[in-house]
Structure formats: C-alpha cells, structure tokens
C-alpha positions as CSV (number, residue, x, y, z in Angstrom):
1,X,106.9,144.4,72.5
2,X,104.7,142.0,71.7
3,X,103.7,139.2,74.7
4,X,104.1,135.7,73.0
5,X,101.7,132.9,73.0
6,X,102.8,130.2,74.8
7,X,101.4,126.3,74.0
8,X,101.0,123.1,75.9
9,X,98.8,119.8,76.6
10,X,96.6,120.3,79.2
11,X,93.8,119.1,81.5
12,X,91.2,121.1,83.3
13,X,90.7,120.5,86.8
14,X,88.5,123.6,87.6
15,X,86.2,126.4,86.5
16,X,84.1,129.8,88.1
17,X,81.8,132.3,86.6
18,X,84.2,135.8,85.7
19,X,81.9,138.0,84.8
20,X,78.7,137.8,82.7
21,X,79.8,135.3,79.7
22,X,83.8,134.1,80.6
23,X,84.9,131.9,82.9
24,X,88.4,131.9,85.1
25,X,89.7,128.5,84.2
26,X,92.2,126.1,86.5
27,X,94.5,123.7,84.2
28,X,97.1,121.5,85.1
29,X,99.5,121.5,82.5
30,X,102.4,119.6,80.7
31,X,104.8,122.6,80.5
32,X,104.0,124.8,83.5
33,X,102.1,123.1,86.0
34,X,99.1,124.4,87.6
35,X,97.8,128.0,85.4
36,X,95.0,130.0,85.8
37,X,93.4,131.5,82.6
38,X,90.6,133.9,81.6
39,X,88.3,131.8,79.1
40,X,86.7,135.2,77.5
41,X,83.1,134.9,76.4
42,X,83.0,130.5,77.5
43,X,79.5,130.7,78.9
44,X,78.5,132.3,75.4
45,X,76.2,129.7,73.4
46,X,78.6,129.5,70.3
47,X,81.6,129.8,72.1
48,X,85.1,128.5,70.8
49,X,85.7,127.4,74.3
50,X,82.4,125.1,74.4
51,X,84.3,122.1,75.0
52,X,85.8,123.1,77.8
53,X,84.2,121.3,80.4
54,X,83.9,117.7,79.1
55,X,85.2,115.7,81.6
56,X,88.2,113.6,80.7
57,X,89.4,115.8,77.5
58,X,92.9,116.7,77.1
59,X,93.5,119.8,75.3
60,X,96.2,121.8,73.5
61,X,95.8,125.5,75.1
62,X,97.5,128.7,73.5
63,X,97.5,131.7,76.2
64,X,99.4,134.6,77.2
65,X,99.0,138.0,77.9
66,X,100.8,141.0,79.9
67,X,98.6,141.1,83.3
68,X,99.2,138.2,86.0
69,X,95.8,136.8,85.1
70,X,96.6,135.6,81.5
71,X,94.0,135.1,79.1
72,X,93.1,131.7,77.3
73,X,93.5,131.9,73.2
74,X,92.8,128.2,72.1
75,X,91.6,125.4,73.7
76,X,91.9,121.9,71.2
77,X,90.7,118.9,72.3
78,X,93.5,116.3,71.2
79,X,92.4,113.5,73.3
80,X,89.4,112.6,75.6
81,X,88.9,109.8,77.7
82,X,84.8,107.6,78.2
83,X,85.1,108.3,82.5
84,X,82.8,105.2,83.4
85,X,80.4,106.5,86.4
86,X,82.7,104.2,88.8
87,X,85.1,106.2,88.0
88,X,83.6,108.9,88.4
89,X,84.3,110.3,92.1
90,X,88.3,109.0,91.1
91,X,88.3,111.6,89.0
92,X,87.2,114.3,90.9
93,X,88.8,113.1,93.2
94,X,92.1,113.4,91.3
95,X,91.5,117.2,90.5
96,X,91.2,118.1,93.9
97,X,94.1,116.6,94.8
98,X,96.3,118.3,92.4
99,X,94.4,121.3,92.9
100,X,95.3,121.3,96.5
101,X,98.8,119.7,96.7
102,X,100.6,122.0,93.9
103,X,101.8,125.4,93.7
104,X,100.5,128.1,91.0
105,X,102.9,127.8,87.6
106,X,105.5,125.0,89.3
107,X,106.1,122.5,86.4
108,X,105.4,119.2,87.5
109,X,105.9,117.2,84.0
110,X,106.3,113.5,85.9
111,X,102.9,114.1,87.6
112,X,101.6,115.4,84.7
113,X,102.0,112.4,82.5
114,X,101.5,110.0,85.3
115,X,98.4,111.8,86.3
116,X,97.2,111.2,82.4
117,X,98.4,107.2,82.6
118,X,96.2,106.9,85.4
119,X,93.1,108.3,84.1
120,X,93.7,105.7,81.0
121,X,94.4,102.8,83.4
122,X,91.6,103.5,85.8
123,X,89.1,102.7,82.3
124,X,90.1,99.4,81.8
125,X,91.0,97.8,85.6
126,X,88.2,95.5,87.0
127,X,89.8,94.4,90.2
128,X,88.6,96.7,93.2
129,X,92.2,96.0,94.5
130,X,94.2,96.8,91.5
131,X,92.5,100.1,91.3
132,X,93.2,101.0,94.8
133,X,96.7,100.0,94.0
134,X,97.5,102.3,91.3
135,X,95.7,104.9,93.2
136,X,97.9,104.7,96.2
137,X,101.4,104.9,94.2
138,X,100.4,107.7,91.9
139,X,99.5,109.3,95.8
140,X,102.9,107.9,96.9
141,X,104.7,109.1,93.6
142,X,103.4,112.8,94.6
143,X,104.9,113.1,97.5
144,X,107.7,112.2,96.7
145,X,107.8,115.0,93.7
146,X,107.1,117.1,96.2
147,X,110.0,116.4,98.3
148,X,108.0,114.7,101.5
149,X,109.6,111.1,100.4
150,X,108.7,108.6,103.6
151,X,110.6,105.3,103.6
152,X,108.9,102.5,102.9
153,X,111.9,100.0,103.5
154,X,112.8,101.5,106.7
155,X,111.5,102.6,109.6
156,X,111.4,106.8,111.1
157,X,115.1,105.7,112.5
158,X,116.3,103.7,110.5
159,X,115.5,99.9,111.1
160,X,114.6,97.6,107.8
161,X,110.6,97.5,108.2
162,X,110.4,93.7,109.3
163,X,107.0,91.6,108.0
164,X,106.6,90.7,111.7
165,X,106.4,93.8,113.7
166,X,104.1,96.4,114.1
167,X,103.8,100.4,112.7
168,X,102.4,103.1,112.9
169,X,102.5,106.0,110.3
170,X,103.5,109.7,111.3
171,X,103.1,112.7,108.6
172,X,106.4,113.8,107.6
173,X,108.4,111.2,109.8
174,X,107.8,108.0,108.6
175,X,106.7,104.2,110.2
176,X,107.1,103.8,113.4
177,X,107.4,100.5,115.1
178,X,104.8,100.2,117.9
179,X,103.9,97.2,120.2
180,X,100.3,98.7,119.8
181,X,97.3,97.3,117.6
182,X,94.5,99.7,116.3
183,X,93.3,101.0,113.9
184,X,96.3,103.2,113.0
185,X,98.5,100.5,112.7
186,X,99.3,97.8,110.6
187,X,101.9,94.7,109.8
188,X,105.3,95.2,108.1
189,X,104.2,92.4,105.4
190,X,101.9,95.5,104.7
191,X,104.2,98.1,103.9
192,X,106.4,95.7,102.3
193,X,104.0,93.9,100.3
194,X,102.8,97.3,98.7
195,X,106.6,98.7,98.2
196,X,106.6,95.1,95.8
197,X,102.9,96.5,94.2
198,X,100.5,94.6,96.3
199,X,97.7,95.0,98.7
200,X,96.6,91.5,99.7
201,X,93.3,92.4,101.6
202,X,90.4,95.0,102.5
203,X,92.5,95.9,105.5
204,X,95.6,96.5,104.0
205,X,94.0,99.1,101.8
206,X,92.4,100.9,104.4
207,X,95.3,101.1,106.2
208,X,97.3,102.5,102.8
209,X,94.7,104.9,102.3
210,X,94.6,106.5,105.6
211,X,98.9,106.9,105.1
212,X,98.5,108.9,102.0
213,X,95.3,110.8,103.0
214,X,97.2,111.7,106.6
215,X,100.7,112.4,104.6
216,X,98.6,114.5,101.7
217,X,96.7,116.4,104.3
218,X,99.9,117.4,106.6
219,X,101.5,118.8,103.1
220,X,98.4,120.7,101.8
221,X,96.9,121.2,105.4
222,X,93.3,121.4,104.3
223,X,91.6,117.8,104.5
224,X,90.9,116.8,101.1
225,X,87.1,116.5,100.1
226,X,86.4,115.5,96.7
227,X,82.3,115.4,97.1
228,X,82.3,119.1,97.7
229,X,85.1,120.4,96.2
230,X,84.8,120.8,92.9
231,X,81.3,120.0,90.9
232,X,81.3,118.6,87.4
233,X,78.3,117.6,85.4
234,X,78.9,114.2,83.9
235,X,77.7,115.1,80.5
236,X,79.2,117.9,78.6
237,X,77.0,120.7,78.8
C-alpha cells in the first residue's frame, strides 16, 4: 500500500549535512509538531530545496515515507518575514527553545501559531520593554502548554501574591514569599504587574527573565544557549 503524503505549514528551526548533497532537516510544524526530514540532494546547486534555509520563511512541506526518518517532497515558501539584525539573536533564540523544550511529532498547534505571531510582532516593536514583554509570555504561554503552569496570582501554598512582600521563584513550585532581598528575588508589584502585561523597569525584566530561563531549564534540563546552538547565516545562501 501506498504511504501517503502528508502536508502542513511549517518553520525550520534546524539543519545538518546527511550525506554528500542532502541535508536532515528539523521543522516545527502546524500539524504535528517538531518532524525530522531527509531533504534529498538540498546542498545540490539547483536544488528544489534551495530556499530552505532563509531565515524567517514559512513554508508548506509535503513528506512521508515508510522508514522512521521520513523524507521531505516539497518545501513552498508561503510566507517570509525581513528578520532585522536586532532581532536577530531573538530568533535563534526562539529555535533553540523550541528545539529543546518539545518532544519529536507532539502537536503543539497554540505554540505554533503563537510562535509565528511573535516573529511578526518582534518586526515592528521599538520599545526595549515591550519586546521583552512579549518575549516573556510567549516563554510563560509554553510552559503552561507543557503542563508546568506556575501561579502567578498565588504563592507555592497558596497565599494571593501581595505587591508588598517579597519572592522568590522555585522551578516547578512556584513564588515563594521570603523576608530575603537578592538578586533572586523580587516585589509582588512584580509578578503582579506582569500577570496585567507590564514590566515597569530594567529590574523587573531581569528578574522575569531569570524565572522563565530557571523554569525552561528545569523542564528541558540542558541550559539553553542560543549563540552556540544552532548557526544560521543571515543571508540566504
């Protein structure tokens, strides 16, 4: 019987040599989530798949095939996105972290299409603070999709966060109210303000960004490393 092709809007997030001319190809997709692929004869100078690599492109990919490693048939490019050089580390930034946070073929459609309303937001905010907003709730949004929800009303037992006391964060637990200052800690006007979508200072996003980083690295327990992870040439080659 015949294998049939299956279809579905997709973004690469990685790519390695297989062989002399193909490539093994990471893409998060709409339909299934996070799918390996053979790209057959990409590195080829007139190859089909020569678009392949253009950062910010969403494609539409046909594949299938009867082994576990499925081969790639199509790859169209049906949208593609002008990644300013600010942005640039974001985005890699973003690969990695779905690279390392989801599981091989586990749909994840709401992170999909959040992941894609980011990348188009991301081009058009100015404010340093705005864009470190919308990168800590689409953190925030995956892990709750991924079943590791932590309050941000309450504290690890229970108590309304209150704008006057102190917390500190524990992976997989929650805030915790402390009577200690540091640099792990921070205000409840903190946590509260950014439950209501706003960071009101440098601080404040420090603080938020070392609560996602420590809650992302306890659920894919590698540290995350976006400046070595995963090279991409800012041109299409």
């Amino acid at each position: 019987m015949k294998n049939p092709r299956l279809s579905s809007k997709a973004v690469l997030l990685h790519s390695t040599n297989f062989r002399e001319s193909s490539l093994i190809v990471t893409f998060f997709s709409q339909d299934f989530g996070l799918i390996k692929l053979v790209a057959k004869g990409a590195k080829l100078k007139n190859s089909k798949f020569s678009n392949i690599k253009v950062p910010g492109a969403t494609f539409k990919i046909e594949f299938g095939g009867r082994s576990e490693l499925k081969n790639l048939y199509t790859c169209e490019t049906i949208g593609s996105l002008i990644i300013k050089e600010s942005n640039f580390k974001i985005y890699l930034y973003l690969n990695e972290l779905i690279l390392k946070t989801l599981e091989l073929e586990a749909p994840m459609r709401l992170i999909f299409n959040d992941l894609i309303n980011l990348f188009k937001e991301l081009e058009t905010v100015k404010d340093p603070l705005e864009k470190e907003l919308k990168l800590r709730r689409f953190e925030y949004g995956l892990i709750v999709e991924l079943g590791y929800e932590f309050s941000l009303m309450d504290d690890n037992i229970g108590r309304k966060i209150e704008g006057s006391k102190f917390y500190e964060f524990v992976p997989n637990r929650g805030f915790q109210e402390t009577y200690k200052k540091g640099n792990n800690t921070c205000s409840g006007i903190t946590i509260i303000n950014f439950n209501n979508g706003i960071i009101e200072n440098d601080q404040a996003k420090q603080y938020l960004k070392y609560i996602m980083k420590s809650s992302l690295d306890s659920i894919s327990n590698k540290p995350l490393n976006s400046s070595k992870f995963f090279k991409l040439k800012k041109d299409a080659s």
